[in-house]
C-alpha distance (Angstrom), angle and dihedral (degrees) to the residues before:
residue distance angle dihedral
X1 . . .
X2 3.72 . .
X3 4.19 118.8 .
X4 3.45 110.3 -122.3
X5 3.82 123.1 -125.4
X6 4.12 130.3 -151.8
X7 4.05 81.9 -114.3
X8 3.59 95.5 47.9
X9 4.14 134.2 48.0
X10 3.39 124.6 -106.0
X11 3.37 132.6 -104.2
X12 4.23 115.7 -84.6
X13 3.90 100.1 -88.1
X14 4.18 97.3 16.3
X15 3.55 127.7 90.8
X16 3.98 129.9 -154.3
X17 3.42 120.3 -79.9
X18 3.80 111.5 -86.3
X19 3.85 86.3 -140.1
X20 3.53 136.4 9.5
X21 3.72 123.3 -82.7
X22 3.76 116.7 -103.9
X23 4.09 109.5 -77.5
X24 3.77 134.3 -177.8
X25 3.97 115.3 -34.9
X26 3.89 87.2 8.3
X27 4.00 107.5 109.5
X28 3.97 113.4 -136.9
X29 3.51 131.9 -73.6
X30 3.69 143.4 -157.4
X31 3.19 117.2 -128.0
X32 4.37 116.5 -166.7
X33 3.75 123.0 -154.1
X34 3.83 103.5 176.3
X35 4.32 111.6 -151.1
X36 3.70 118.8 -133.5
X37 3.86 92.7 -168.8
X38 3.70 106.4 -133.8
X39 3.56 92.8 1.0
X40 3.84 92.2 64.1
X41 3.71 134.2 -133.3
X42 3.93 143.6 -30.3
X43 3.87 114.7 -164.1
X44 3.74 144.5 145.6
X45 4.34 92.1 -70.9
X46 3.73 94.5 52.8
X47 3.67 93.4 45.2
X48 4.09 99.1 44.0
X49 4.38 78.7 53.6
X50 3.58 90.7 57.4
X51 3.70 90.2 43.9
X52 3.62 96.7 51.2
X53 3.78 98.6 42.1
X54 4.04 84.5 51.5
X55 3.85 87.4 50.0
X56 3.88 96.3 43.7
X57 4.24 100.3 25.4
X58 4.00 88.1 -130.0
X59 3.58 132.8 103.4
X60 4.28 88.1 -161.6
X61 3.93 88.0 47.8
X62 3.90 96.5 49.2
X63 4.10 83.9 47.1
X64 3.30 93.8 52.5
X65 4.30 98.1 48.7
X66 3.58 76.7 52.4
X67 3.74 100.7 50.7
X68 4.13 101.0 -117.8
X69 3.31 137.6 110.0
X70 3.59 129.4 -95.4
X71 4.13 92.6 -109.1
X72 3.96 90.8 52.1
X73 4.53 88.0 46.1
X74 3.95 89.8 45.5
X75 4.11 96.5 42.2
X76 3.66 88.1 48.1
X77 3.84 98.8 43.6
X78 4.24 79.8 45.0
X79 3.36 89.7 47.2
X80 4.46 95.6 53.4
X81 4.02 86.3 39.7
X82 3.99 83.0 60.8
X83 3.59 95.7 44.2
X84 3.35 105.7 60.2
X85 3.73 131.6 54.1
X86 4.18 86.4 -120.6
X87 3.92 118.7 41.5
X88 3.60 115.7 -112.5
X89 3.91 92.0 -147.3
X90 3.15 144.1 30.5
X91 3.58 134.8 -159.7
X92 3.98 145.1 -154.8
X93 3.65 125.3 -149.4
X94 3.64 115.5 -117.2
X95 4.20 114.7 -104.8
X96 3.42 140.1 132.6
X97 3.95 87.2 -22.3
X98 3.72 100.3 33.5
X99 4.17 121.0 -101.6
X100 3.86 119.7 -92.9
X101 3.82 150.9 170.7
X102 3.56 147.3 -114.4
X103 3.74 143.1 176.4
X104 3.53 111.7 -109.0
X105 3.96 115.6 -133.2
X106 4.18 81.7 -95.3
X107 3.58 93.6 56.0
X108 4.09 89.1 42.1
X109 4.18 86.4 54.6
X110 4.09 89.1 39.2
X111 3.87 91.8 54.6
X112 4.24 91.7 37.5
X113 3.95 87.5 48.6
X114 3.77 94.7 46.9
X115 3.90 94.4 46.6
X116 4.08 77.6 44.8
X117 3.43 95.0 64.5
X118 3.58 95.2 36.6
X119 3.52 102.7 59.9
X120 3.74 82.9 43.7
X121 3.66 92.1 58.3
X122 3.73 96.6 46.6
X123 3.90 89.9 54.7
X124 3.78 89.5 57.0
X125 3.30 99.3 45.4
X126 4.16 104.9 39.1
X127 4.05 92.5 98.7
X128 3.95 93.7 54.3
X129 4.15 90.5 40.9
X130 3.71 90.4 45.3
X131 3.99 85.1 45.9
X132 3.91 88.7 49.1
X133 3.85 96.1 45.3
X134 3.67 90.3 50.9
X135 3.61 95.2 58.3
X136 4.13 100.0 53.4
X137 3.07 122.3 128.3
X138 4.19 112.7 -112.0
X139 3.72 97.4 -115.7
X140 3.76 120.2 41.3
X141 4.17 133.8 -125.9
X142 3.38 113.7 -79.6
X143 3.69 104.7 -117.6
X144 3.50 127.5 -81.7
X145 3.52 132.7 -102.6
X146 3.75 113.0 -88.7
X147 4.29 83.0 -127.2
X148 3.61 96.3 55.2
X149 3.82 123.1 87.4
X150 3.77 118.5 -128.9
């Protein structure tokens, strides 16, 4: 499966990195996408959108700190309402005081859970990604081919 790029879309199903992969002097992260079978995926993209449209109360304001369109913010949020038994977000049409969002106490526990497990994950992996960033090479690959899977 291609990687998806800020200048490029993602792959059906994927969303953008919520932060940069690791890059020069920056030591090597984990990153944890969690699959829900045929329910999808959870991983850092969807959970920095719920963040943001908990920090800002809009799903076109969270899209936008996260350079997408409001269509690809609102499928996705649509998308995580459907997956789970609870919705994650919910939303009020504009009117005389203009429409908004907020994460439900499910989507609060989702996101808490998910940085949870993260964190976790990180701790029991920083010997083998300190081991790993220790042994690049100075100078990195030149890119890849837009053709060639990574």
């Amino acid at each position: 499966m291609a990687i998806a790029s800020p200048d490029k879309p993602a792959p059906r199903g994927v969303t953008r990195l919520a932060r940069r992969p690791a890059r020069g002097g920056e030591a090597a992260r984990l990153t944890l996408r969690i699959d829900l079978g045929e329910h999808g995926a959870l991983g850092p993209g969807k959970v920095r959108l719920l963040e943001l449209i908990d920090g800002h109360g809009s799903i076109s304001a969270a899209g936008r700190a996260m350079g997408m369109s409001y269509r690809r913010a609102w499928l996705l949020v649509d998308s995580l309402n459907q997956t789970f038994r609870d919705p994650v977000v919910s939303t009020q049409h504009g009117g005389s005081g203009g429409g908004g969002a907020a994460l439900t106490a499910a989507g609060r526990g989702l996101v808490r859970r998910y940085r949870a497990m993260e964190s976790a994950a990180e701790t029991a992996a920083a010997e083998h990604l300190a081991a790993l960033a220790g042994a690049l090479s100075e100078r990195p690959p030149a890119p890849l081919a837009d053709d060639v899977d990574a």
